[in-house]
TIMI-2910 file (N, C-alpha, C, CB; in pm, 1 decimal, decimal comma, always signed):
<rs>
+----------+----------+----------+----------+----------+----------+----------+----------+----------+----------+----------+----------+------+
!      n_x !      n_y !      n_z !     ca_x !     ca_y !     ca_z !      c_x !      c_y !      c_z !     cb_x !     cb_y !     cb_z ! resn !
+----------+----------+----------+----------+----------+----------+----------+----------+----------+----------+----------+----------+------+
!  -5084,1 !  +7037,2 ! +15302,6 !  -5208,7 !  +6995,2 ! +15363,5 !  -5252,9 !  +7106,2 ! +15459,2 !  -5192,8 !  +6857,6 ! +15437,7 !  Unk !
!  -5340,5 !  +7149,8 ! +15458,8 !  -5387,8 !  +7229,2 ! +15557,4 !  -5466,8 !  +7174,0 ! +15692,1 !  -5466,0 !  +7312,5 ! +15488,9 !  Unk !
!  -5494,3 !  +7278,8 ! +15731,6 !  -5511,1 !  +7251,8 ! +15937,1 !  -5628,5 !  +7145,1 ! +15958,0 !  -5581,6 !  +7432,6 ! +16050,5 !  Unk !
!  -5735,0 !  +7191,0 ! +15827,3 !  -5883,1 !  +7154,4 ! +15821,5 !  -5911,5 !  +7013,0 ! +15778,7 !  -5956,2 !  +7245,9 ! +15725,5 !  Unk !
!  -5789,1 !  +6992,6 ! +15720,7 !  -5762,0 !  +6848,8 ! +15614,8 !  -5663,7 !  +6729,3 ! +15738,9 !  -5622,1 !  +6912,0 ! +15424,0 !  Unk !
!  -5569,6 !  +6811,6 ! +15811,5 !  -5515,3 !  +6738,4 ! +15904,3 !  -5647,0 !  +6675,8 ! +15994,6 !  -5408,6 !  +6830,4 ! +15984,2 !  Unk !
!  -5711,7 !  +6797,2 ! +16033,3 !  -5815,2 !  +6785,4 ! +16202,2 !  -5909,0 !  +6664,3 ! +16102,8 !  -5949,4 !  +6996,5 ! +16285,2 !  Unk !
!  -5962,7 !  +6655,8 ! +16003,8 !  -6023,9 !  +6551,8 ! +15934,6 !  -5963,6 !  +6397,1 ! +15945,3 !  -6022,4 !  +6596,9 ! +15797,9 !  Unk !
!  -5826,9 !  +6408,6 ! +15898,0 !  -5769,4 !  +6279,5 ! +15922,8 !  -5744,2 !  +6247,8 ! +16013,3 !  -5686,7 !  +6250,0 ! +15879,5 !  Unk !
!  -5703,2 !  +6344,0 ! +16119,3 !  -5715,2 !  +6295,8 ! +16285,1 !  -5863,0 !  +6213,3 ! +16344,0 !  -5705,2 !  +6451,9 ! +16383,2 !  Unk !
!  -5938,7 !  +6281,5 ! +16316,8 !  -6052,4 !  +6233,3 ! +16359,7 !  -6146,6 !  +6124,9 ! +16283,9 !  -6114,5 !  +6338,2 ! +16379,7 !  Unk !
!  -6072,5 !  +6091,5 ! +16154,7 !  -6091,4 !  +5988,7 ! +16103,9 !  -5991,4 !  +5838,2 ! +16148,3 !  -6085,1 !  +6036,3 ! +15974,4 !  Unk !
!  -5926,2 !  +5882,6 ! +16169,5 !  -5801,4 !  +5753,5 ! +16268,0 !  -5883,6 !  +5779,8 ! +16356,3 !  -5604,7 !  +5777,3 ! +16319,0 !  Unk !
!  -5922,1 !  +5814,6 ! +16511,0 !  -5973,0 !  +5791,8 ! +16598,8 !  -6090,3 !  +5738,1 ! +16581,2 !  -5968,1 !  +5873,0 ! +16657,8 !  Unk !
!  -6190,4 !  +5806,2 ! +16496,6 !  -6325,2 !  +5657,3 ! +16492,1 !  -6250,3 !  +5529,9 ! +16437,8 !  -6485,8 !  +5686,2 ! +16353,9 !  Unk !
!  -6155,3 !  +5553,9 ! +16345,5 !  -6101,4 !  +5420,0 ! +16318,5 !  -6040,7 !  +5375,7 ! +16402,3 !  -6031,2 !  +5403,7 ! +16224,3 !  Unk !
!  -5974,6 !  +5363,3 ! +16499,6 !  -5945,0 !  +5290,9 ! +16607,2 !  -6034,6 !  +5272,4 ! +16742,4 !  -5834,3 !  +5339,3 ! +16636,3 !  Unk !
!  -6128,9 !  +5358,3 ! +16721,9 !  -6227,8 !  +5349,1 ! +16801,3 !  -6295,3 !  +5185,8 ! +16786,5 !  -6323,9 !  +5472,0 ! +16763,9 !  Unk !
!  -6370,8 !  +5192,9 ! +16693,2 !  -6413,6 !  +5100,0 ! +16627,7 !  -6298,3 !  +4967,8 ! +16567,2 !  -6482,5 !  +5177,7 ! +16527,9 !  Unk !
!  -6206,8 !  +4975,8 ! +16565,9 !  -6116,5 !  +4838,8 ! +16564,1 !  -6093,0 !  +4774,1 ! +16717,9 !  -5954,5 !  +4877,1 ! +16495,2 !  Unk !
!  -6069,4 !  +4892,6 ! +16842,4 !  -6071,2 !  +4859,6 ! +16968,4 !  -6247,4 !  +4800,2 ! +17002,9 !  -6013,9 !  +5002,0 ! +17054,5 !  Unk !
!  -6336,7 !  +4857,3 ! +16908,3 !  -6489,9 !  +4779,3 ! +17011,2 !  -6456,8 !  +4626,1 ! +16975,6 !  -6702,8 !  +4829,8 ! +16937,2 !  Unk !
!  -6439,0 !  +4588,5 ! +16917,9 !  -6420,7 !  +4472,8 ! +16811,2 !  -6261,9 !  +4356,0 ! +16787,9 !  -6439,4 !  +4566,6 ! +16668,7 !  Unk !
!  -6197,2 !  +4440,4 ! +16923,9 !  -6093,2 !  +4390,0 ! +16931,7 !  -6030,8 !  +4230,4 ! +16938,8 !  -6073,1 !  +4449,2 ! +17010,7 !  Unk !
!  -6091,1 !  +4149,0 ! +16975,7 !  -6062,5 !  +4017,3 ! +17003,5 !  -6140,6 !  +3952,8 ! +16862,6 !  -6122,5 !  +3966,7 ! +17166,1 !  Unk !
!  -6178,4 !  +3985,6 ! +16736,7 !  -6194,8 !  +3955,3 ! +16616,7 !  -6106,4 !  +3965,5 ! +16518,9 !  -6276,3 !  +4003,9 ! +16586,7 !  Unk !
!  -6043,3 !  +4121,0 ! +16538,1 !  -5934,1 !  +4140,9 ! +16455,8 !  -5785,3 !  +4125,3 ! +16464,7 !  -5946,2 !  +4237,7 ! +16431,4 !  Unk !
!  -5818,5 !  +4053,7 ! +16569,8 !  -5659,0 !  +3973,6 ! +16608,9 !  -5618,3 !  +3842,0 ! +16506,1 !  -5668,5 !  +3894,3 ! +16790,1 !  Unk !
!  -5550,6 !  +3940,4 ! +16356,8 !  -5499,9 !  +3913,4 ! +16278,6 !  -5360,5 !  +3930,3 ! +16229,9 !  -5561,9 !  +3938,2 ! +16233,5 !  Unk !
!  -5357,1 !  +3934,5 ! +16054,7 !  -5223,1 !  +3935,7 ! +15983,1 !  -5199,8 !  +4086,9 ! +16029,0 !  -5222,9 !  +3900,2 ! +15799,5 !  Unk !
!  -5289,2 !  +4215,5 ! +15986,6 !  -5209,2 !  +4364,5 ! +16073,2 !  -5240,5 !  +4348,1 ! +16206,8 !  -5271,2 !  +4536,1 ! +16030,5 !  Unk !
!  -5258,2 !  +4270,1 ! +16291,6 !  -5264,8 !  +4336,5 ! +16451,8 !  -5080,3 !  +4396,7 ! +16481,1 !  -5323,6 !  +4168,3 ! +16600,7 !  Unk !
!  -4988,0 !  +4276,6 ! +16494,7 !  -4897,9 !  +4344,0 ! +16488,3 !  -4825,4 !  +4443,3 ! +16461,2 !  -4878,9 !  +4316,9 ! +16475,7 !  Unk !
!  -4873,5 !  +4513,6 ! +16273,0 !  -4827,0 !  +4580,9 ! +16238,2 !  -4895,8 !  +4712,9 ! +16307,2 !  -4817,1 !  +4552,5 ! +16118,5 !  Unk !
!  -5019,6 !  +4701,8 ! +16319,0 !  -5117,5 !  +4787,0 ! +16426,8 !  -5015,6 !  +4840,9 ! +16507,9 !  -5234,7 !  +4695,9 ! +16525,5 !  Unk !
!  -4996,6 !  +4737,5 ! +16637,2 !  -4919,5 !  +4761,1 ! +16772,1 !  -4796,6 !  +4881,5 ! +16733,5 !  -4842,3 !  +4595,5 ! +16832,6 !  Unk !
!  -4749,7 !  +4840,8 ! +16592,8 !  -4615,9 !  +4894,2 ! +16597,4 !  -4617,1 !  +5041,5 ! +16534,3 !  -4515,6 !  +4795,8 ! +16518,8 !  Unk !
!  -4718,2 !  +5080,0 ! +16497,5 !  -4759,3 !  +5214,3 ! +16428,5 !  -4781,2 !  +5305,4 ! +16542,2 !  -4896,5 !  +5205,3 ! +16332,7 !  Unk !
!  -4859,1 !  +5226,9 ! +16623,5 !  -4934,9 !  +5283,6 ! +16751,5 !  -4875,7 !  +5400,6 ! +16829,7 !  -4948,5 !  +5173,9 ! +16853,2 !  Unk !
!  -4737,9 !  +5335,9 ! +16884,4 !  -4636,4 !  +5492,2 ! +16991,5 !  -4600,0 !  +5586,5 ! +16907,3 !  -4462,9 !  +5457,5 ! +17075,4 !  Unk !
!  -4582,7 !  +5543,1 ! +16774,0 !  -4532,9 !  +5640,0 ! +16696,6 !  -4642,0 !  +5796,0 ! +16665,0 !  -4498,1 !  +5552,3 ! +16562,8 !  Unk !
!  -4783,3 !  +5695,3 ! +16616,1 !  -4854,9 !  +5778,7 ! +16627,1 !  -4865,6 !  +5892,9 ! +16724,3 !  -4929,7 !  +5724,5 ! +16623,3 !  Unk !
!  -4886,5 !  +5792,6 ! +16868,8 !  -4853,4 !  +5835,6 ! +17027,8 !  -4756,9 !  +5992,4 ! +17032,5 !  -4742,5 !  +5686,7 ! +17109,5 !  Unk !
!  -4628,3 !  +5962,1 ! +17043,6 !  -4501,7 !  +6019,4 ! +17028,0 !  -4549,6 !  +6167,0 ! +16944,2 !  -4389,4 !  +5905,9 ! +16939,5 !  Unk !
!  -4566,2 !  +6148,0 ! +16880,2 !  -4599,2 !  +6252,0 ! +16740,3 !  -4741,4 !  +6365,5 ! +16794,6 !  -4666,6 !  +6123,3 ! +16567,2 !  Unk !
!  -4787,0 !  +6265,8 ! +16827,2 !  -4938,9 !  +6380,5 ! +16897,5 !  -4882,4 !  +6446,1 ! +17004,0 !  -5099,9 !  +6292,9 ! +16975,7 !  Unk !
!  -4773,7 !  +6423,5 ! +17061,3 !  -4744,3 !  +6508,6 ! +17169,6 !  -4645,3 !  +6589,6 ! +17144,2 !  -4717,4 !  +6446,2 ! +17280,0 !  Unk !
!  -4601,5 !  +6614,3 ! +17055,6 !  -4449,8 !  +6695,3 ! +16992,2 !  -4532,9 !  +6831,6 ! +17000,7 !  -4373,0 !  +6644,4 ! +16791,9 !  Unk !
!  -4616,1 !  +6824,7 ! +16932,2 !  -4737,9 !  +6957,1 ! +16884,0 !  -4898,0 !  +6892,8 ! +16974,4 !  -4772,2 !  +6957,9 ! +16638,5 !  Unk !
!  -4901,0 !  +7049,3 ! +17075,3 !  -5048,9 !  +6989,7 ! +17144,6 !  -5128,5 !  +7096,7 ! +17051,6 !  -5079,0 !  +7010,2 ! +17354,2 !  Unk !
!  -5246,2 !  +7089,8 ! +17095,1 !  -5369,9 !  +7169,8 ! +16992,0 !  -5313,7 !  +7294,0 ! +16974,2 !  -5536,9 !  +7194,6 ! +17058,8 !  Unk !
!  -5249,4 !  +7365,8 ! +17043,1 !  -5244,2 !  +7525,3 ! +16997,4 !  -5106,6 !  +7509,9 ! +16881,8 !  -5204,0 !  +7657,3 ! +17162,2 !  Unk !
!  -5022,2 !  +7381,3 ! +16865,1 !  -4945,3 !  +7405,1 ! +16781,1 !  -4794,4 !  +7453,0 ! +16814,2 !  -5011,3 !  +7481,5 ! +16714,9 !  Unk !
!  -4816,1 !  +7467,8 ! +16977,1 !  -4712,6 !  +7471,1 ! +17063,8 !  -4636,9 !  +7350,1 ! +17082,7 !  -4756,3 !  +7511,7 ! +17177,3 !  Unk !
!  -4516,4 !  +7317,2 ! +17158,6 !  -4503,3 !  +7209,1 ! +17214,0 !  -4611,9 !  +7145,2 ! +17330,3 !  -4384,6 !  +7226,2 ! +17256,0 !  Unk !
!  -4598,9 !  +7045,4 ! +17383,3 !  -4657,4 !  +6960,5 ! +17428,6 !  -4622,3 !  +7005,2 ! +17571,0 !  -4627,2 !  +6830,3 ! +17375,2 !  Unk !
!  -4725,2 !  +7082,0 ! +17652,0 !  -4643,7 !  +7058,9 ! +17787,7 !  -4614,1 !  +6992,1 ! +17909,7 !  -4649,8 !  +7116,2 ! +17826,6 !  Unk !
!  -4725,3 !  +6881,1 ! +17869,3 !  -4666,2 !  +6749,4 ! +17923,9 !  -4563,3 !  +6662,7 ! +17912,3 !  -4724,7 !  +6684,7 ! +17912,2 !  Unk !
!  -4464,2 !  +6664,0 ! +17802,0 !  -4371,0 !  +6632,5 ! +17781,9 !  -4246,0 !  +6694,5 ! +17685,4 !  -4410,6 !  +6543,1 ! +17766,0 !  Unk !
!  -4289,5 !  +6791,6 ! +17690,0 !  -4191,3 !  +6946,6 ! +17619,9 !  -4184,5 !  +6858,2 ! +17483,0 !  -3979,5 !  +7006,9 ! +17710,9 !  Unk !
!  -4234,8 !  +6811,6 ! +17423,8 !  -4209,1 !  +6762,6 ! +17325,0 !  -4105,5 !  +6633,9 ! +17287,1 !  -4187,2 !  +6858,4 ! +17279,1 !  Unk !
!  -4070,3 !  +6584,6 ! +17389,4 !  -3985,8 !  +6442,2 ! +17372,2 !  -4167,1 !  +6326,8 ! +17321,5 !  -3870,4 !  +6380,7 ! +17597,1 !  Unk !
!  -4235,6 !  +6353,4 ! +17346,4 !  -4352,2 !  +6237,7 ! +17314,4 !  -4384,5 !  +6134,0 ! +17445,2 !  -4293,5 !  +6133,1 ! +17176,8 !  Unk !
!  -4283,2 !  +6159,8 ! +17571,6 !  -4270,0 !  +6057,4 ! +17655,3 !  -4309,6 !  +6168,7 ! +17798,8 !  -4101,4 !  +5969,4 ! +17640,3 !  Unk !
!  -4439,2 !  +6054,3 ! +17841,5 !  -4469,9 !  +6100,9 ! +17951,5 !  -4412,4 !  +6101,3 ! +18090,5 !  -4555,9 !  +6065,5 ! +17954,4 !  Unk !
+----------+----------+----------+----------+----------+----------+----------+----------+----------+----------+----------+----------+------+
</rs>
C-alpha cells in the first residue's frame, strides 16, 4: 500500500467517525461495543509512527500518553 493510499484511508476513518460521533446517541447499537473496542487500538497505533514516520514523541512509541 502506499503513503497516498494509507493518508486516504486515514482520512476516510476520521470523517467516518466524525460523523458516527455527530450522531452518537442513535447509533448506540449491535457495533457500538465492537466500535469502543477497535478504538485504543486504532489510538495506540497512530502514535507508534507520528507524520514524519518517526516515532511518536509524545510517547516514544509505547502508544500511551
Amino acid at each position: 500500500m502506499t503513503e497516498h493510499e494509507v493518508l486516504t484511508k486515514i482520512r476516510e476513518a476520521k470523517k467516518a467517525l466524525e460523523e458516527y460521533n455527530s450522531n452518537l446517541a442513535a447509533n448506540k447499537g449491535w457495533w457500538y461495543t465492537d466500535i469502543q473496542k477497535e478504538l485504543p487500538d486504532l489510538i495506540q497505533k497512530s502514535h507508534v509512527l507520528n507524520a514524519s514516520g518517526s516515532v511518536c514523541t509524545c510517547c516514544n512509541g509505547s502508544g500511551r500518553r
